[in-house]
Every structure is written in C-alpha cells, then in structure tokens.
KEZA-343782 format. One line per field, with one value per residue: chain; x, y, z of N, C-alpha, C in turn; residue number from 1. Coordinates in Angstrom, 2 decimals, m for minus. Layout:
BEGIN
mol = [A, ...];
n.east = [X, ...];
n.north = [Y, ...];
n.up = [Z, ...];
ca.east = [X, ...];
ca.north = [Y, ...];
ca.up = [Z, ...];
c.east = [X, ...];
c.north = [Y, ...];
c.up = [Z, ...];
seq = [NUM, ...];
This chain:
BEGIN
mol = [A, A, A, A, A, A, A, A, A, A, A, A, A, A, A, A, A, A, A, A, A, A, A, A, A, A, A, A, A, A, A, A, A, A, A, A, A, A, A, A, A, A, A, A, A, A, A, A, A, A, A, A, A, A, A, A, A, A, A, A, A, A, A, A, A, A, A, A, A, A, A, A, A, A, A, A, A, A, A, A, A, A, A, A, A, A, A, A, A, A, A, A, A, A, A, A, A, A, A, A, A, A, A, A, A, A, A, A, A, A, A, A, A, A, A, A, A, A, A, A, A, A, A, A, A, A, A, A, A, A, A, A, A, A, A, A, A, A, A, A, A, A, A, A, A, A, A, A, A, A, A, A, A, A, A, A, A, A, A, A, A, A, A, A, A, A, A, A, A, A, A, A, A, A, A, A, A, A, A, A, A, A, A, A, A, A, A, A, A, A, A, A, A, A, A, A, A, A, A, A, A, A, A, A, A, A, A, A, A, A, A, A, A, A, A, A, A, A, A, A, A, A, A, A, A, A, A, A, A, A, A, A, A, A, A, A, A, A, A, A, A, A, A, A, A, A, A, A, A];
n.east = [m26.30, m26.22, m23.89, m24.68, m26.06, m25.65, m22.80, m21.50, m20.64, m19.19, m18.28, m15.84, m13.87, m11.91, m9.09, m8.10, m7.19, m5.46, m4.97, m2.92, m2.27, m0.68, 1.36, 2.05, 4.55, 7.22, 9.74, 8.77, 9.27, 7.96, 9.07, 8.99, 9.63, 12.18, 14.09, 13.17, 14.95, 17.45, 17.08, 15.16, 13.36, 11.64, 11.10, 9.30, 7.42, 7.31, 5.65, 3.51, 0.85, m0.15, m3.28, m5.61, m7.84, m11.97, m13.33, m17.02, m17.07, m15.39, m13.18, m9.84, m7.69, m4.39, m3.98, m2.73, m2.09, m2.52, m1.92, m4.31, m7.36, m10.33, m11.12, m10.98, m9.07, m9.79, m7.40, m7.37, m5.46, m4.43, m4.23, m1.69, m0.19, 0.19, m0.90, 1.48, 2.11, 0.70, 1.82, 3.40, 1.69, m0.14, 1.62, 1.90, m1.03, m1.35, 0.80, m0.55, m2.62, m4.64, m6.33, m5.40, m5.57, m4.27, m4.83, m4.20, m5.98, m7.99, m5.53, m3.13, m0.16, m0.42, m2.93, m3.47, m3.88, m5.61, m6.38, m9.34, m11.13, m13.77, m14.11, m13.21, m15.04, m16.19, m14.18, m13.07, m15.51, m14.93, m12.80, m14.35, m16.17, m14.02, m13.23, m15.41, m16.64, m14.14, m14.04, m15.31, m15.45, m15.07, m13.26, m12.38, m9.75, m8.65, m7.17, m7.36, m8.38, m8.64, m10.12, m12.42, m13.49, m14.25, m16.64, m18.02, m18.83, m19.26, m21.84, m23.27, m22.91, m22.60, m20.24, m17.81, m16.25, m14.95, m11.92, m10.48, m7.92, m6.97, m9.42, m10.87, m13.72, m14.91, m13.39, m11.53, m14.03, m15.74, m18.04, m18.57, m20.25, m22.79, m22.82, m21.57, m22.76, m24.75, m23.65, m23.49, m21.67, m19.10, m16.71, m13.65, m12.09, m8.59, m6.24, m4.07, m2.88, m1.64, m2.52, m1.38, m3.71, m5.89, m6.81, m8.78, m11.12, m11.52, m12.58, m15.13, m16.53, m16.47, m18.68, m20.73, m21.28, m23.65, m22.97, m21.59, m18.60, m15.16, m12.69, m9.23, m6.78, m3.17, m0.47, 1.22, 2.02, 1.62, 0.34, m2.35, m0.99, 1.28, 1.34, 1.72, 4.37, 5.54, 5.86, 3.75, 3.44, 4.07, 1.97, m0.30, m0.53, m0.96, m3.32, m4.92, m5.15, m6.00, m8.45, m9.63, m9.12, m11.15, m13.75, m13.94, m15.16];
n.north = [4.14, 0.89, m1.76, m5.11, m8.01, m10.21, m10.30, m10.46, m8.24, m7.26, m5.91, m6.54, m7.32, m9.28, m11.28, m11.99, m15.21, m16.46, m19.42, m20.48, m17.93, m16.69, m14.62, m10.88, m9.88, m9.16, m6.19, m5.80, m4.24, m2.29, m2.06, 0.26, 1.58, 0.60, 2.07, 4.61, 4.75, 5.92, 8.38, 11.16, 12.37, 10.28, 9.13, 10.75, 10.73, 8.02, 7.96, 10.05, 11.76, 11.89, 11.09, 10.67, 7.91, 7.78, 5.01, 4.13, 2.83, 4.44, 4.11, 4.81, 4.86, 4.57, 6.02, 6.77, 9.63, 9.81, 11.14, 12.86, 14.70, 13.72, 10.93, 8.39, 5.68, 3.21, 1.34, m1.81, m3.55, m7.17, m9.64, m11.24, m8.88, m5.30, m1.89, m1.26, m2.75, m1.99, 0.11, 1.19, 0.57, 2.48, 4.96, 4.91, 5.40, 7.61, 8.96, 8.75, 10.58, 9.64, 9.65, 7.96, 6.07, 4.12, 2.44, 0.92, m1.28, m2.76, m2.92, m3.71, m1.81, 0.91, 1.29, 1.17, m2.33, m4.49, m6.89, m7.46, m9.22, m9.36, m6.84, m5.37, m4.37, m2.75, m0.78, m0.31, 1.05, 3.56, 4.60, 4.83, 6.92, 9.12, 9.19, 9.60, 11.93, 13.61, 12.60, 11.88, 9.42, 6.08, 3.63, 0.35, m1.58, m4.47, m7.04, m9.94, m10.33, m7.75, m7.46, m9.13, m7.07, m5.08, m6.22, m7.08, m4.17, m3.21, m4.60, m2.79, m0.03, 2.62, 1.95, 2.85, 0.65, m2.50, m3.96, m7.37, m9.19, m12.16, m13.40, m14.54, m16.95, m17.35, m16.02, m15.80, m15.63, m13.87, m14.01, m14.12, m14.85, m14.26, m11.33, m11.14, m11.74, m9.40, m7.57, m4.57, m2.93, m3.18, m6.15, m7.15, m9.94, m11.40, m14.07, m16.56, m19.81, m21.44, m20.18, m20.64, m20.31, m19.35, m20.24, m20.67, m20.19, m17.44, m17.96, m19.47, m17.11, m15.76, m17.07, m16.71, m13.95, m11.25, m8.93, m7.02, m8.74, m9.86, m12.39, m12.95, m15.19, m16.10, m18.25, m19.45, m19.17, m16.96, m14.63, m12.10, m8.82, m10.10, m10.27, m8.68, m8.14, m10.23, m12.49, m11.98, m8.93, m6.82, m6.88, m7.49, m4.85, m2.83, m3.98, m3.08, m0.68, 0.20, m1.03, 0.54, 3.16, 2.60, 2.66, 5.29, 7.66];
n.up = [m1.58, m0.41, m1.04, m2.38, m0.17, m1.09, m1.91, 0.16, 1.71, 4.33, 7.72, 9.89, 12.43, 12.06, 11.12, 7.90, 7.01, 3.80, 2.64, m0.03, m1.71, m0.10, 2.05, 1.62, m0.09, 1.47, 1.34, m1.85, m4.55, m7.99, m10.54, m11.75, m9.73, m8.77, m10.91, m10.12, m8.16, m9.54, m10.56, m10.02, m11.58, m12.43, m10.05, m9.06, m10.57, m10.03, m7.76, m8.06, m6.65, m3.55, m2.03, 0.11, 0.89, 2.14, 3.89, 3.60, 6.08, 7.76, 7.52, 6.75, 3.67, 1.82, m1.48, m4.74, m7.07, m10.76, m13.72, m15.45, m16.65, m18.73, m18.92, m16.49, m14.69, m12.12, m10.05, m9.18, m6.70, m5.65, m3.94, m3.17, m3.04, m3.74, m4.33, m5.54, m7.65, m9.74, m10.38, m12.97, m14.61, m14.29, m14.39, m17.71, m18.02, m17.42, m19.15, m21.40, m21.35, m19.71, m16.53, m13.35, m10.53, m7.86, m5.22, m1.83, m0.12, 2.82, 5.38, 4.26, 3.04, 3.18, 4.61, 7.01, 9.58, 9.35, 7.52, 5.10, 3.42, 2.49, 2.15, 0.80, m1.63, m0.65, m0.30, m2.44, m3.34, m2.24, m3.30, m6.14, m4.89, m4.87, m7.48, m9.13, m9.60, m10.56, m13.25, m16.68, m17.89, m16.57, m15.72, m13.95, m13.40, m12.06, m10.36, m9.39, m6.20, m6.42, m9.14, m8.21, m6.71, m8.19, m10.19, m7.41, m7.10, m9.83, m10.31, m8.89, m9.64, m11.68, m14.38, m16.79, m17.91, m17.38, m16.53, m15.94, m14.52, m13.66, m12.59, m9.32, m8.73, m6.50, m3.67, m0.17, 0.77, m0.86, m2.91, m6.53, m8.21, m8.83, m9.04, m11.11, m13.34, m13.00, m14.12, m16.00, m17.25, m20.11, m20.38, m19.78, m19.79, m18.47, m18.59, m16.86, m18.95, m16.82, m14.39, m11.33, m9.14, m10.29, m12.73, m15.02, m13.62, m15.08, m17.51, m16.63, m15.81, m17.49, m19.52, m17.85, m17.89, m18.79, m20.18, m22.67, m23.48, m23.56, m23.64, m22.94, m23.22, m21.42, m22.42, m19.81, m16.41, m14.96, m12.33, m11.59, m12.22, m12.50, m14.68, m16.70, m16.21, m17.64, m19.93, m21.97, m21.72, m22.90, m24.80, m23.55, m21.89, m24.51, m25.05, m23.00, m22.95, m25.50, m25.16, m23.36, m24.48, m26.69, m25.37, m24.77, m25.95];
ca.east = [m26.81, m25.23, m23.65, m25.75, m25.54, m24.94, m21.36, m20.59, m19.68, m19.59, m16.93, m15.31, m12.85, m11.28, m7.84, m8.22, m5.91, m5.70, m4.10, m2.27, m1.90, 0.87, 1.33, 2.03, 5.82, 7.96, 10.69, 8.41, 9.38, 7.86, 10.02, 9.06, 10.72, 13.60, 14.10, 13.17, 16.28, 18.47, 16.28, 14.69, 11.92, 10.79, 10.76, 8.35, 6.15, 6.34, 4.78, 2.10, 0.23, m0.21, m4.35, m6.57, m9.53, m12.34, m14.34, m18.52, m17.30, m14.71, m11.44, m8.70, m7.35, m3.57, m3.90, m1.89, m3.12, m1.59, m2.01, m5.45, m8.06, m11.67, m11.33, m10.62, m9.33, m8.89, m6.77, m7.28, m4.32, m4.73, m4.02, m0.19, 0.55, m0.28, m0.57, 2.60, 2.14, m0.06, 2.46, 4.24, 0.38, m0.32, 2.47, 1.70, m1.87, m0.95, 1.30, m1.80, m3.61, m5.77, m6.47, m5.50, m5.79, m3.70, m4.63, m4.14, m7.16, m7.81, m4.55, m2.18, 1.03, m0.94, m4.14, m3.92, m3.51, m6.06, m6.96, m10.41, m11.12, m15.52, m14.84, m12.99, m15.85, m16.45, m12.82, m13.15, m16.39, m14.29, m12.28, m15.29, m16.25, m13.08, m13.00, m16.47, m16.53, m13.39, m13.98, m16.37, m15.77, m14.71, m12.93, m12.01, m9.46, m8.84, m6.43, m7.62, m8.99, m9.14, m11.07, m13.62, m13.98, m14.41, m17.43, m19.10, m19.03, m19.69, m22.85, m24.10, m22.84, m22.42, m18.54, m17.62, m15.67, m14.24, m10.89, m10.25, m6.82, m7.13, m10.47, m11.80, m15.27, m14.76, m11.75, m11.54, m15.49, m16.09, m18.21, m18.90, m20.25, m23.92, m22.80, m20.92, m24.55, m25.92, m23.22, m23.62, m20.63, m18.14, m15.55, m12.52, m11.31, m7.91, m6.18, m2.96, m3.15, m1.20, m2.57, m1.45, m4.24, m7.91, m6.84, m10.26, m11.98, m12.29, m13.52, m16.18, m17.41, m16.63, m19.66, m21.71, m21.38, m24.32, m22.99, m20.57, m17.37, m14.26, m11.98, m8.12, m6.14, m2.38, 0.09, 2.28, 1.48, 1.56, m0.88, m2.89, m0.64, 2.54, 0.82, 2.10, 5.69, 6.04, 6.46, 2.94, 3.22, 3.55, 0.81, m1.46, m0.80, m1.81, m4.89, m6.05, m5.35, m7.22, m9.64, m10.45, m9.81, m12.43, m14.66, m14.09, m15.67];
ca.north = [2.80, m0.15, m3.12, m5.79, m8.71, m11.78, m10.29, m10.74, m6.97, m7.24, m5.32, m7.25, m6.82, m10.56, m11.25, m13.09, m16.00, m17.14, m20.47, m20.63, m16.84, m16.12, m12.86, m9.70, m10.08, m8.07, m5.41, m5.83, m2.83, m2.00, m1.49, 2.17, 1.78, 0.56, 3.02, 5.68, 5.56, 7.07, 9.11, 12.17, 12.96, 9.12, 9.02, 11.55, 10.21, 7.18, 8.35, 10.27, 12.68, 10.59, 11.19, 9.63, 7.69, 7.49, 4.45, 4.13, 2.65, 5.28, 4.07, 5.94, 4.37, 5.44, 6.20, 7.63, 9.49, 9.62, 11.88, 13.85, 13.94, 13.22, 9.28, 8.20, 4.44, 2.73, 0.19, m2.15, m4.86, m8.67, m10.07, m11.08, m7.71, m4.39, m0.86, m0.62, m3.63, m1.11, 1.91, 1.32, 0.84, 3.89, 5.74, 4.63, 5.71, 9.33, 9.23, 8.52, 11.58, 9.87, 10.03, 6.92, 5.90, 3.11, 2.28, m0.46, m2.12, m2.14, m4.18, m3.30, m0.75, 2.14, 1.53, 0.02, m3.54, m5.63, m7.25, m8.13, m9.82, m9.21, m5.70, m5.32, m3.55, m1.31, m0.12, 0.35, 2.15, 4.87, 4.62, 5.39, 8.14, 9.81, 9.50, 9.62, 13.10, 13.94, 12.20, 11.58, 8.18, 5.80, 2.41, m0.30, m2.49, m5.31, m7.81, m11.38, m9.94, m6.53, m7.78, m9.39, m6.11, m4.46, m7.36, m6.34, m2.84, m2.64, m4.89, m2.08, 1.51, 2.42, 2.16, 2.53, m0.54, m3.32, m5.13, m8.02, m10.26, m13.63, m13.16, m15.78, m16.75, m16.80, m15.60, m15.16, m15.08, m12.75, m14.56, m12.69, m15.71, m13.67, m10.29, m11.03, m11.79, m8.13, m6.22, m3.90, m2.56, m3.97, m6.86, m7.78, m11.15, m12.19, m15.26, m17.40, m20.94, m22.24, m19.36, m22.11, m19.95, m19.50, m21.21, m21.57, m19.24, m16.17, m19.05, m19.13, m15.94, m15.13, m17.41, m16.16, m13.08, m11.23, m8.13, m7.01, m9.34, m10.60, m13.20, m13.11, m16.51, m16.08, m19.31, m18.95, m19.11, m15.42, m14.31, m10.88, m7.77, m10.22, m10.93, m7.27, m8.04, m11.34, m12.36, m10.99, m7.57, m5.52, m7.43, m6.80, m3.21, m2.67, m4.76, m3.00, 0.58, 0.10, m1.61, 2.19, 4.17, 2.61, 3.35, 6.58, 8.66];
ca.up = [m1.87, 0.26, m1.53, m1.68, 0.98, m1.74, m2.30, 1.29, 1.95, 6.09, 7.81, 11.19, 12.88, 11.66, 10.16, 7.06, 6.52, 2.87, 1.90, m1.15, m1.95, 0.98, 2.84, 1.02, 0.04, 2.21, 0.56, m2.90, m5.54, m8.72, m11.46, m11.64, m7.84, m8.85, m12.04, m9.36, m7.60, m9.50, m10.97, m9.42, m12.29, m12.56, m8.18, m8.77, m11.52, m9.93, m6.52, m8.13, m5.89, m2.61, m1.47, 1.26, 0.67, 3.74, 3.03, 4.36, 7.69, 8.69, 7.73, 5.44, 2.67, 1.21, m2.72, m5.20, m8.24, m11.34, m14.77, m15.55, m18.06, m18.44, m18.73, m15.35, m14.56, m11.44, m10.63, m7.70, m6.48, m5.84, m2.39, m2.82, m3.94, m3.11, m4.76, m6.31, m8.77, m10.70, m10.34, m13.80, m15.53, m13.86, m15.41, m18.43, m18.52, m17.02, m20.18, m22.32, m21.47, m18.63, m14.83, m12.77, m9.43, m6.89, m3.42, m0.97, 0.21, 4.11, 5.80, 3.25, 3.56, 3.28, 4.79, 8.37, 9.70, 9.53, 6.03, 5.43, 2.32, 2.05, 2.96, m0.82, m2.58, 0.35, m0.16, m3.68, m3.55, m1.39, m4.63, m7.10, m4.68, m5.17, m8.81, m10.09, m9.81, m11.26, m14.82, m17.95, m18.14, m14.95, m15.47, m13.42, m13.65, m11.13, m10.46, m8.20, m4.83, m6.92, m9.98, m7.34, m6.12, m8.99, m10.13, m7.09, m7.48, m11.18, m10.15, m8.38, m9.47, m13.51, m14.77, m18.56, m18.55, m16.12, m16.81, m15.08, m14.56, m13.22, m11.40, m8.82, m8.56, m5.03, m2.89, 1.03, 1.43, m1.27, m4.36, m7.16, m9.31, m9.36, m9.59, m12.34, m14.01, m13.16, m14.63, m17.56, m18.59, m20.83, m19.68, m20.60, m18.86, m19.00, m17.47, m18.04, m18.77, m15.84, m13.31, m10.08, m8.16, m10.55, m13.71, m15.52, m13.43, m16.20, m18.32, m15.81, m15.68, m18.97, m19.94, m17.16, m17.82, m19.76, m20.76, m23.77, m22.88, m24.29, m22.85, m23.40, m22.36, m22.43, m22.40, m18.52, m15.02, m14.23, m11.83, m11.97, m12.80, m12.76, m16.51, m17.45, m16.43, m18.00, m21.57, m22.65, m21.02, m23.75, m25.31, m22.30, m22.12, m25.57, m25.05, m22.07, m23.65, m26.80, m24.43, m22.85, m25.62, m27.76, m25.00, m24.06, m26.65];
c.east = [m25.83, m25.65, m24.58, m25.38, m25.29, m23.89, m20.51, m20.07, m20.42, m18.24, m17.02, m14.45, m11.47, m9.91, m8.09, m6.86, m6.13, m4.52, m4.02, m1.93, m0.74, 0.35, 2.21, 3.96, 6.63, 9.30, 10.21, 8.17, 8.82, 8.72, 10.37, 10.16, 11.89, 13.99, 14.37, 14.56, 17.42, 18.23, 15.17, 13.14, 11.21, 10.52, 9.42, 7.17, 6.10, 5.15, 3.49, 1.83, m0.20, m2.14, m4.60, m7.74, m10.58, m13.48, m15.95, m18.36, m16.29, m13.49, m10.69, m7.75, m6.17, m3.94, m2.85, m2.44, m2.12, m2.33, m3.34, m5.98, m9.57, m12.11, m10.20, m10.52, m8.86, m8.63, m6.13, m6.24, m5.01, m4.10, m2.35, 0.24, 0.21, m0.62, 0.51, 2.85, 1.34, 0.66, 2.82, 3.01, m0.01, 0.03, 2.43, m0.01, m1.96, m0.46, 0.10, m2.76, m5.18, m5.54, m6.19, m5.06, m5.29, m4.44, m4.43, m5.49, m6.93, m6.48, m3.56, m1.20, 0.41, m1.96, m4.19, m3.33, m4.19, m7.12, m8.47, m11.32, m12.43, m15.56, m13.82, m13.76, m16.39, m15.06, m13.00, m14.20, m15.63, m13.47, m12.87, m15.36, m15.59, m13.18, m14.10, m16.57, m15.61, m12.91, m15.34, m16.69, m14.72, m14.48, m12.52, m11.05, m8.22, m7.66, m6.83, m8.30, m9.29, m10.02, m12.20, m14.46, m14.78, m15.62, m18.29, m19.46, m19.75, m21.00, m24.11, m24.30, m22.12, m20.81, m18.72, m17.18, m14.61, m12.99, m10.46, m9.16, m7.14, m7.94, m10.77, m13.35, m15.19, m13.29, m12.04, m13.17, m16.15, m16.79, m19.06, m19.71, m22.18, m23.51, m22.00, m22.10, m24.92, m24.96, m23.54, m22.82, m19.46, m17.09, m14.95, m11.50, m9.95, m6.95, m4.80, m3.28, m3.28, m1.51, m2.41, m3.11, m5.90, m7.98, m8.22, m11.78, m12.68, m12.72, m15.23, m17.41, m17.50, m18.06, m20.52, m22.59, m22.73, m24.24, m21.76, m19.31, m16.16, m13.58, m10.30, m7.44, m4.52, m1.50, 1.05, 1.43, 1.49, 0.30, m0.62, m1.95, 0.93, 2.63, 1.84, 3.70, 6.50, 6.13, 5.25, 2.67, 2.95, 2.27, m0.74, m1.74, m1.42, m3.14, m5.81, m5.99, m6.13, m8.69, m10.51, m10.14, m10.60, m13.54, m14.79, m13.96, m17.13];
c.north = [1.76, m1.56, m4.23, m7.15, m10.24, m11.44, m10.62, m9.69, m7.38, m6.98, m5.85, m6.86, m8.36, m10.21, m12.50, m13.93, m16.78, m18.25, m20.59, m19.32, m16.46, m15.20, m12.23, m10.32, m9.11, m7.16, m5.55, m4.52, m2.95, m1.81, m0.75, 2.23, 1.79, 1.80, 4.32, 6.17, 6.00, 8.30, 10.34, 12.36, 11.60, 8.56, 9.75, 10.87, 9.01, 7.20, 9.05, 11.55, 11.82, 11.57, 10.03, 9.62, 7.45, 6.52, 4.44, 3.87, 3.15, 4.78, 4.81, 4.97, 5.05, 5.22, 6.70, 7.71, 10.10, 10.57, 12.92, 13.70, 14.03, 11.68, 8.92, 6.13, 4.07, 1.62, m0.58, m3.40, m6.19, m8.52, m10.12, m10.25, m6.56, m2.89, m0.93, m1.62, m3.36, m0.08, 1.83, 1.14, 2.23, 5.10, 5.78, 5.50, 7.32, 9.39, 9.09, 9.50, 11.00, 9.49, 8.73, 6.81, 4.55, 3.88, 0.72, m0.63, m2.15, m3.51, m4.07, m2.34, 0.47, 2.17, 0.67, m1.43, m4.55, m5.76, m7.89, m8.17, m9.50, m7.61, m5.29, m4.23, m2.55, m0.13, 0.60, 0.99, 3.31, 5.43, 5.53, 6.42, 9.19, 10.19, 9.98, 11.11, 13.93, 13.58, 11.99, 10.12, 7.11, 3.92, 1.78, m1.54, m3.21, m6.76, m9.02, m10.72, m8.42, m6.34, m8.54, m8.61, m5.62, m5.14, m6.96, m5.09, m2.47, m3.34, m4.03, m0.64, 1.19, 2.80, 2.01, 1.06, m1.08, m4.38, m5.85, m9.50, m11.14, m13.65, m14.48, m16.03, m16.46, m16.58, m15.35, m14.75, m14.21, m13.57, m13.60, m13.24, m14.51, m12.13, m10.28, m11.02, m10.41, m6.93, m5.89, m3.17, m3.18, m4.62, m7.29, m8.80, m11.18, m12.89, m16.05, m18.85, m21.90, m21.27, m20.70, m21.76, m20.12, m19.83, m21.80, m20.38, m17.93, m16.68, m18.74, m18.67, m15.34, m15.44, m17.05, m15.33, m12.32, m9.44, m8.22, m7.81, m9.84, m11.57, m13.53, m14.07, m16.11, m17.51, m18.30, m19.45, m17.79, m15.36, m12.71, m10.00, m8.46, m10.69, m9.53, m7.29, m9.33, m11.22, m11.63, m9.81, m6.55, m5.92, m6.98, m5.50, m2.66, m3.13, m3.65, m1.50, 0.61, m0.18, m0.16, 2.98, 3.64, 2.93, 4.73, 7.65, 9.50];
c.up = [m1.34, m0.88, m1.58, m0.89, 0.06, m2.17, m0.78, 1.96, 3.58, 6.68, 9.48, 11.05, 12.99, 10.67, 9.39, 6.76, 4.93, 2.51, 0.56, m1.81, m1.26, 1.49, 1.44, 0.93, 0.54, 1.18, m1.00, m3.60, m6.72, m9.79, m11.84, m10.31, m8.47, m9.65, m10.85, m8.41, m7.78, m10.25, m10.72, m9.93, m12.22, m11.17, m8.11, m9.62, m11.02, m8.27, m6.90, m7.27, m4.73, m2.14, m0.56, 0.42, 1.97, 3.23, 3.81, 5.96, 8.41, 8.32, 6.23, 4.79, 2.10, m0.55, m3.48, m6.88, m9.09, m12.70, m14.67, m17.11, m17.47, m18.54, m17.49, m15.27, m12.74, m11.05, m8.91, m7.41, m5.90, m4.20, m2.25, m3.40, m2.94, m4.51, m6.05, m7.56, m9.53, m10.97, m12.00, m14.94, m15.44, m14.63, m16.75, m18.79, m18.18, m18.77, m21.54, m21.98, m20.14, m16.86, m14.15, m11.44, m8.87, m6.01, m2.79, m0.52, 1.85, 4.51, 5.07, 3.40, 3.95, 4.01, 6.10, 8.36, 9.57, 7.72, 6.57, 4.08, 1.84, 1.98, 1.60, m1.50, m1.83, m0.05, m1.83, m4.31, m3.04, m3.00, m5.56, m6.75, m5.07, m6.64, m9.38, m10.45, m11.02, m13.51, m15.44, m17.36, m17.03, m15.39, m14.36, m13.85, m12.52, m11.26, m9.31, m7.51, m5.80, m8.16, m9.53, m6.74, m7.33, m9.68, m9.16, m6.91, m8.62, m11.29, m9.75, m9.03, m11.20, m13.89, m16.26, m19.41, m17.59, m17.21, m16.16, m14.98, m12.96, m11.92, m10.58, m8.73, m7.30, m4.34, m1.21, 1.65, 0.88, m2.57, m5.39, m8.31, m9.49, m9.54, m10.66, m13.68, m14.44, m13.57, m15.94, m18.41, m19.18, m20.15, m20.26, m19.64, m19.38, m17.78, m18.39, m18.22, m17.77, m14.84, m12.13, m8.87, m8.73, m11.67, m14.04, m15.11, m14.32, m16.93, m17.91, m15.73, m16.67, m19.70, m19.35, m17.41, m18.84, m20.84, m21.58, m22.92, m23.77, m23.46, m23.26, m22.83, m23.13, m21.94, m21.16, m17.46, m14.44, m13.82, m11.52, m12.55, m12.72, m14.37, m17.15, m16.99, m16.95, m19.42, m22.60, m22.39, m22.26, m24.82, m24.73, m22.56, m23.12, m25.77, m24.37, m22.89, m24.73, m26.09, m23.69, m23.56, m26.73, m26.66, m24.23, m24.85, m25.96];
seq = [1, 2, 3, 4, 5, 6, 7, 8, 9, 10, 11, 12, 13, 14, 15, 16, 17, 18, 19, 20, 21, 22, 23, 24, 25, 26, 27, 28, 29, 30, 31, 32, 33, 34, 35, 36, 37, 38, 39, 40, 41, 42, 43, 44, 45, 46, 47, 48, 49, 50, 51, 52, 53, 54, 55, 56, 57, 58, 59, 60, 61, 62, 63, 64, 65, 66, 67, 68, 69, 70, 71, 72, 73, 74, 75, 76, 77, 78, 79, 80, 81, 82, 83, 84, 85, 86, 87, 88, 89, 90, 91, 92, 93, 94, 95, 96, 97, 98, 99, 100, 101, 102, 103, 104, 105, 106, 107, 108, 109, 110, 111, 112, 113, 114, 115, 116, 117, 118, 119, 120, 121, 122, 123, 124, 125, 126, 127, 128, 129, 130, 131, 132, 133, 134, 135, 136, 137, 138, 139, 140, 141, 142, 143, 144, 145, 146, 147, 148, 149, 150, 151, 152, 153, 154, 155, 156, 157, 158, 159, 160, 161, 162, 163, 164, 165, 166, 167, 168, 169, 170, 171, 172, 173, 174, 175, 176, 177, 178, 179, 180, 181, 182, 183, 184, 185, 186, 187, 188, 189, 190, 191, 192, 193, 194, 195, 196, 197, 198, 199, 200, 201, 202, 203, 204, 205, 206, 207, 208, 209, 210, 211, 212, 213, 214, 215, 216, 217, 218, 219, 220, 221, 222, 223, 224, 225, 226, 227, 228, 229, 230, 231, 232, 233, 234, 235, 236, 237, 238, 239, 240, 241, 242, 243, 244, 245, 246, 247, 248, 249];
C-alpha cells in the first residue's frame, strides 16, 4: 500500500536545505558514546546489533537494534540530529524487556548522502517492515522530522501507539496537519515551552487530533530528544515507558 500523496511522500533526487534547523552537527556523541569508551560492555550495548534497512525505492538504510521481546518500539531522529540521539532511550528500553530500533533517515551517517525531507515516511516504512514482523505490539516514537514521519505512517499502517517530541505541522515539504486527523492509535504529544523551532505546534495537533491523545508541555527550550537530556529527562523517560507498558498487554 503506497503512502498517500497529501503527505508529500515523492522521492528526488534534491538536497533539502532547511533554515533554522542547521546541518547535522559534526563529531555529535551520545552519552552512551561517551560512557562507551572506557567501557567495553556499555561500547557494546551501546552499538546494538548494526542491521540494514532497504526502503520501497531501493535504497539501504543503517539501523541498529537493540534488546528483544514481543513489544517492539521504534525510534525515528529529528533533522539536527541523527540516530544516536535515541541510543541511550534505546538502551534503556532493551533494559525493559523490549525490542527497539535506531536508524538514520536517507542523507544521514548511515544511510547515504542526499537528505530528502518528503521521502521521511518512506524511510520509516522500511523501518515498520523490519519490525512488524518481529513483535506483538509496534510503537513509534518520533522526534521533529521523525515524529512527522511517524504521523504519516501511523495514518496509513496500524501501530499500538505513537509518541511524539516537538512535532511540526509542516517541516521541509512534509505536512502532516491531515494525517494527523486519520490516525487511530494512541498519541502522546510532548513539547517545551520555548521549543525556538515548533513551539505551539503539538498544541496544534494535539487538538486536531481525533484519536486517544494526551499532550505533555514541559517549561525549556529543548528540542525533540534533547528534552530527555535536559532537566525533564528523567521525567520524560518515565512518561514515555508507562506510556507503552500500559499498552502493551
């Protein structure tokens, strides 16, 4: 079943330039990273199992998969980020008894050179593919450019439950303001006050939205998964975990 054409999924061969996000930050570690180097067993847990993903129009995707289980989450990055600003959620939900999944998006360290911002929910269907199989129950959870994805995906194909930090309505050509309408499984917005980038936006869609939802606002400017290393992190974490083990009975 192909995406449908009011999310914008159209795969070129264009380099997206976004103003006010930046480029990807160069030499950017994880905290698991750091930890990892002097550390042998936590180098390993934080790398994961490294897989390929191949998405509908032929290209390979780097991943890395993390614990096991029958509740499966995965967990897509934001534009000024990548992958590895999920590794230390990751680890965390391995340690919780379930299955989780990083990748880069196309243009990203792992996955080629050329970013392409509409072509998002193509990437993270390659994603689903991978996982759906392997679990019961199949979250998503999404950060900016990766909670847009995840919006039009979960518009189309059935997930247990979408979490989504500091979503845009639109980003780079990608709007998600109607598929946010036709989803059906449970959402859990959250957003900081001062996000400098979509501030207001999970507001938004929070009201949009017509299926089960919550909306968490926290006081900061942290944007997407830099919410989980700022002053409400361990707040977050606990949010979003409760948030998939109440649904994954």
């Amino acid at each position: 079943m192909a995406l449908r054409t009011t999310v914008h999924i159209a795969v070129t061969a264009s380099i997206v330039t976004i103003v006010g996000f930046g480029a990807v930050a160069a030499g950017r570690i994880s905290g698991a990273a750091d930890a990892s180097a002097a550390n042998p067993a936590v180098r390993d847990a934080a790398a994961g199992t490294p897989v390929q993903l191949k998405t509908a129009d032929g290209l390979t995707l780097g991943a890395h998969l993390y614990g096991g289980g029958d509740t499966g989450v995965i967990l897509a990055h934001q534009y000024n980020g990548d992958q590895t600003g999920w590794t230390d959620f990751a680890i965390i939900l391995a340690a919780h008894g379930y299955c989780a999944l990083t990748f880069d998006f196309r243009g990203f360290p792992e996955s080629g050179l050329i970013v392409h911002v509409p072509s998002s929910p193509v990437d993270l269907k390659a994603a689903y593919d991978f996982m759906r199989p392997r679990v019961k129950h199949l979250f998503v959870a999404g950060a900016s450019m990766g909670a847009d994805a995840a919006l039009a995906l979960a518009s189309r194909y059935p997930v247990t439950g979408l979490i989504l930090l500091s979503t845009p309505v639109e980003f780079g050509g990608l709007n998600v303001y109607d598929a946010d309408a036709e989803v059906k499984a449970p959402m859990l917005f959250v957003e900081t006050t001062d996000d400098p980038f979509v501030a207001g936006n999970s507001a938004v869609l929070y009201q949009h939205a017509n299926a089960t939802k919550s909306l968490k606002i926290y006081s900061g400017h942290e944007h997407g998964t830099e919410i989980l290393r700022g002053p409400h992190g361990a707040e977050l974490r606990n949010l979003m975990l409760q948030f998939i083990a109440d649904r994954s009975h």
